[in-house]
Each structure stands twice: as structure tokens, then as C-alpha cells.
NUSE-703472 format. One record per residue (C-alpha): x, y, z; residue in three letters; residue number from 0. Coordinates in pm, 1 decimal, m for minus. Layout:
N
px:X; py:Y; pz:Z; resn:ALA; resi:NUM;
...
This chain:
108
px:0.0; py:0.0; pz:0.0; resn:UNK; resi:0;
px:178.0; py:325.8; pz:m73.8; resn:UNK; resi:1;
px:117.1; py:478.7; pz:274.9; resn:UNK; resi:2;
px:290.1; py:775.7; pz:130.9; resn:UNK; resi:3;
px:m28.3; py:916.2; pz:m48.7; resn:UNK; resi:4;
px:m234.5; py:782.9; pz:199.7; resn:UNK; resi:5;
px:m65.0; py:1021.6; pz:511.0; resn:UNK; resi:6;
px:m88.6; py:1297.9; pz:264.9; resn:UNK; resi:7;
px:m472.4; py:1278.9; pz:216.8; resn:UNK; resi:8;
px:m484.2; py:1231.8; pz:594.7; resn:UNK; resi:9;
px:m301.3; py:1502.1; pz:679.7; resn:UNK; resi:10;
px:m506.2; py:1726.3; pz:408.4; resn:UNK; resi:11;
px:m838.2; py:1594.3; pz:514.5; resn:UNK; resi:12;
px:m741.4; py:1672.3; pz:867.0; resn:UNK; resi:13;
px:m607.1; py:2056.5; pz:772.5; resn:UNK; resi:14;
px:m940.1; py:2116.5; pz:621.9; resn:UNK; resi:15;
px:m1161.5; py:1973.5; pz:889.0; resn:UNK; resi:16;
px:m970.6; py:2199.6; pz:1155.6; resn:UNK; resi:17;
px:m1019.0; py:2493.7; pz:969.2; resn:UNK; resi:18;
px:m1376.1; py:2371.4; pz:886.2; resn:UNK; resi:19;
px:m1442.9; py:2361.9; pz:1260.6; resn:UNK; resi:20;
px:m1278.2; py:2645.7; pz:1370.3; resn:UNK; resi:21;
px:m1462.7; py:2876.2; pz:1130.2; resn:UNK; resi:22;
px:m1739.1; py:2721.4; pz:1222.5; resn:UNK; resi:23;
px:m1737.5; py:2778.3; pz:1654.0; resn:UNK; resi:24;
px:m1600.8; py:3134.4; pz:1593.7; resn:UNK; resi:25;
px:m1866.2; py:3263.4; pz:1323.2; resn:UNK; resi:26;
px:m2142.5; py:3060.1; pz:1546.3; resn:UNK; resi:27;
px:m2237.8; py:3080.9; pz:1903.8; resn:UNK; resi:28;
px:m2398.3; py:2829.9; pz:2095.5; resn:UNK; resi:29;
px:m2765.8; py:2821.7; pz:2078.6; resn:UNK; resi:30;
px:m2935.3; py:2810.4; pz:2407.3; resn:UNK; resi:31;
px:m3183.0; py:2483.7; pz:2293.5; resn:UNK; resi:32;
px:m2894.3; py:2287.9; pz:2184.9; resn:UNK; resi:33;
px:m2886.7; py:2154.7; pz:2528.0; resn:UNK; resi:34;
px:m3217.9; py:1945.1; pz:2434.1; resn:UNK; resi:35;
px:m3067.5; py:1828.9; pz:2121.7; resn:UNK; resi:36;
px:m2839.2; py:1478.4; pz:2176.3; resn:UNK; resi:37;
px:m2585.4; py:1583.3; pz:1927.8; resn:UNK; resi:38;
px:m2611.7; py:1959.3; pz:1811.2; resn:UNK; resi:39;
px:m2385.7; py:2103.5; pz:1522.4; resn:UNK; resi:40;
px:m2170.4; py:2303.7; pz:1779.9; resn:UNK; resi:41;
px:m2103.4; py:1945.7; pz:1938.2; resn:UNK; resi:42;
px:m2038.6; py:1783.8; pz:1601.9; resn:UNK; resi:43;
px:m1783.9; py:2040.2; pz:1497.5; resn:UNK; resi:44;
px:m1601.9; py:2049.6; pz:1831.6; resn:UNK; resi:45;
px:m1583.2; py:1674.1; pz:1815.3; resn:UNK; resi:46;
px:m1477.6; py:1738.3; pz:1428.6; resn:UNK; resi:47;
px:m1191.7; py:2023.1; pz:1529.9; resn:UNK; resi:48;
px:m1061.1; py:1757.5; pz:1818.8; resn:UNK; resi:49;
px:m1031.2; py:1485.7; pz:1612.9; resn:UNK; resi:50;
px:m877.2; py:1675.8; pz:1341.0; resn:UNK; resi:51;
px:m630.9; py:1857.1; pz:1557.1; resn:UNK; resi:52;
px:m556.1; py:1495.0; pz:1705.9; resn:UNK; resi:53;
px:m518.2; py:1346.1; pz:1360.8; resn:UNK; resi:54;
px:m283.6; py:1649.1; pz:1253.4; resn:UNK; resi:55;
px:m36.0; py:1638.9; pz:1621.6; resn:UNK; resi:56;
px:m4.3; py:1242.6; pz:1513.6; resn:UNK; resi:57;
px:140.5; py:1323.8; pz:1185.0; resn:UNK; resi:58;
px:336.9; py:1618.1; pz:1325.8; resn:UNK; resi:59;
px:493.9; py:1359.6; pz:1586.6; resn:UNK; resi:60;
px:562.5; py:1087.5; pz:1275.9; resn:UNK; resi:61;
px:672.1; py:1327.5; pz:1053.0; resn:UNK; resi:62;
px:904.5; py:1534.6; pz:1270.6; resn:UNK; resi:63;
px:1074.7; py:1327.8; pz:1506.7; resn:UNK; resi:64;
px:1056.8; py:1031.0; pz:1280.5; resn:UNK; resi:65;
px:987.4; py:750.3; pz:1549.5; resn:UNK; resi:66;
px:963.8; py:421.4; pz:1380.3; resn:UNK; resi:67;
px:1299.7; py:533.3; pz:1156.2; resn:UNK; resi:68;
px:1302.7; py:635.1; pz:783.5; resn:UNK; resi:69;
px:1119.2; py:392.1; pz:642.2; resn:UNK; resi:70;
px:809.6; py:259.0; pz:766.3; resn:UNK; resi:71;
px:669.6; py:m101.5; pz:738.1; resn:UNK; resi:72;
px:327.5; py:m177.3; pz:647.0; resn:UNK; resi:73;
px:286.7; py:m317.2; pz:1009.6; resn:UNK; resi:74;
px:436.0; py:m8.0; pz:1191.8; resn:UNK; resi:75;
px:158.4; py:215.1; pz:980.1; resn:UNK; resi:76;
px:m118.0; py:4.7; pz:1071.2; resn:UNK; resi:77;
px:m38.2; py:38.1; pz:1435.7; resn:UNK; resi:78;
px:6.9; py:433.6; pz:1389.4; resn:UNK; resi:79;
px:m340.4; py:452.7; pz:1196.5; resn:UNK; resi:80;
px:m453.1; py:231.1; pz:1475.4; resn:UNK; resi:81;
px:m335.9; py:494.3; pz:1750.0; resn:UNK; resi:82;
px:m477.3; py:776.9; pz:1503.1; resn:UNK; resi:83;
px:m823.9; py:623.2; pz:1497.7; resn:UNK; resi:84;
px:m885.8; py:507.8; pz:1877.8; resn:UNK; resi:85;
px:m896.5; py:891.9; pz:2014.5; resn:UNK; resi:86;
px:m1215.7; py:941.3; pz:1791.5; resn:UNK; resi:87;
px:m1366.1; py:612.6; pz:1943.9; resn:UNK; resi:88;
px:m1293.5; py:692.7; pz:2288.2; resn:UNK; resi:89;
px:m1447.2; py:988.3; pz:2256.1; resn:UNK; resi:90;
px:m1731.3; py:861.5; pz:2112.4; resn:UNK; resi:91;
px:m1780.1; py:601.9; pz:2368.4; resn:UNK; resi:92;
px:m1705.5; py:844.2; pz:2636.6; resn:UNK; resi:93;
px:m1997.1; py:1066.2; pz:2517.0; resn:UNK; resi:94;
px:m2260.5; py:758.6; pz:2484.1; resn:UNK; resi:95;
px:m2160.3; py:640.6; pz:2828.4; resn:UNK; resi:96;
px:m2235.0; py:1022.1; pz:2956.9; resn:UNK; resi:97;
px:m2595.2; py:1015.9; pz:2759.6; resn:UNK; resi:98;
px:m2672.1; py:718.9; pz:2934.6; resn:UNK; resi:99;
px:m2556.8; py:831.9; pz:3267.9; resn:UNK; resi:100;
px:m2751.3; py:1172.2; pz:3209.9; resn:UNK; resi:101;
px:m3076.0; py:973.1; pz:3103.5; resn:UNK; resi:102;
px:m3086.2; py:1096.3; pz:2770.6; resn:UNK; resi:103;
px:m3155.2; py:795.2; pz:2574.2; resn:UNK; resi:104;
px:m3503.1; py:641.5; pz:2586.6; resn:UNK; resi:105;
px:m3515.0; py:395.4; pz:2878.6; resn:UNK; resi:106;
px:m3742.0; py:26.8; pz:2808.5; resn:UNK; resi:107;
């Protein structure tokens, strides 16, 4: 797999989704019934900036300090995109365990 291209349309993906996000929260305030909404668009574009800005620091730390050498296996990459994509999923399970905690999901 030519991991090559595929950290470049990571890492350009991820620049655009920041700036995406960021535009978004400073052109937008926070609406005061978003609190009875489960996930509002102000949620969904903070979750989209820090998962962005988490996807962008992981290729800053591969890039710059270069920790698995110059060249990368397949293996090693699979383990970094591994790393890259469990910060999205533990925030999204964080944030279902909190909607069940807070009642917010039907109950049987």
C-alpha cells in the first residue's frame, strides 16, 4: 500500500476539517436549545476540530521526530493509523456512556 499518499490525504483531510471547525465555533455561538438536542452542530464540529487537531499532532509527531525510523513497514503504519483512529472512538464512547448516565436515551 503506498502509505505515502495515503498520510498525505490524511493530513489534508485533517487541515481542512480543523479549519472547517474552527470557522465554524467562531462565526457561530452556541444556541441556548442545543442543550435538548443529543448531538447539536456546535457538538459535532467540536468533536470534528478535536479529532482533526488529534489526527494532525499524530502526523506532526511521525513526521518530525521520525519515530519508527526512515522507512516505515506496512505493520508499523497500521499500528500508527490504529493509534490515530482510537482517540475518535474513545471519545465517542465516552460521550454515549455520559448520555446514558444523564438519562438521555429512551429507557425500556
Amino acid at each position: 500500500m503506498n502509505w505515502e499518499v495515503i498520510n498525505g490525504i490524511t493530513g489534508i483531510i485533517g487541515a481542512i476539517g480543523t479549519v472547517a471547525s474552527i470557522r465554524y465555533i467562531t462565526t457561530h455561538q452556541k444556541e441556548p436549545n442545543d442543550n435538548n438536542k443529543i448531538v447539536s452542530t456546535y457538538k459535532l464540529m467540536s468533536f470534528l476540530l478535536a479529532c482533526s487537531g488529534w489526527v494532525l499532532l499524530c502526523f506532526a509527531y511521525l513526521w518530525f521526530f521520525e519515530p519508527l525510523g526512515a522507512f516505515v513497514s506496512d505493520s508499523d503504519y497500521q499500528k500508527f493509523f490504529g493509534i490515530m483512529l482510537s482517540f475518535p472512538a474513545i471519545v465517542m464512547f465516552i460521550f454515549g456512556i455520559r448520555l446514558m448516565y444523564n438519562g438521555n436515551i429512551a429507557r425500556d
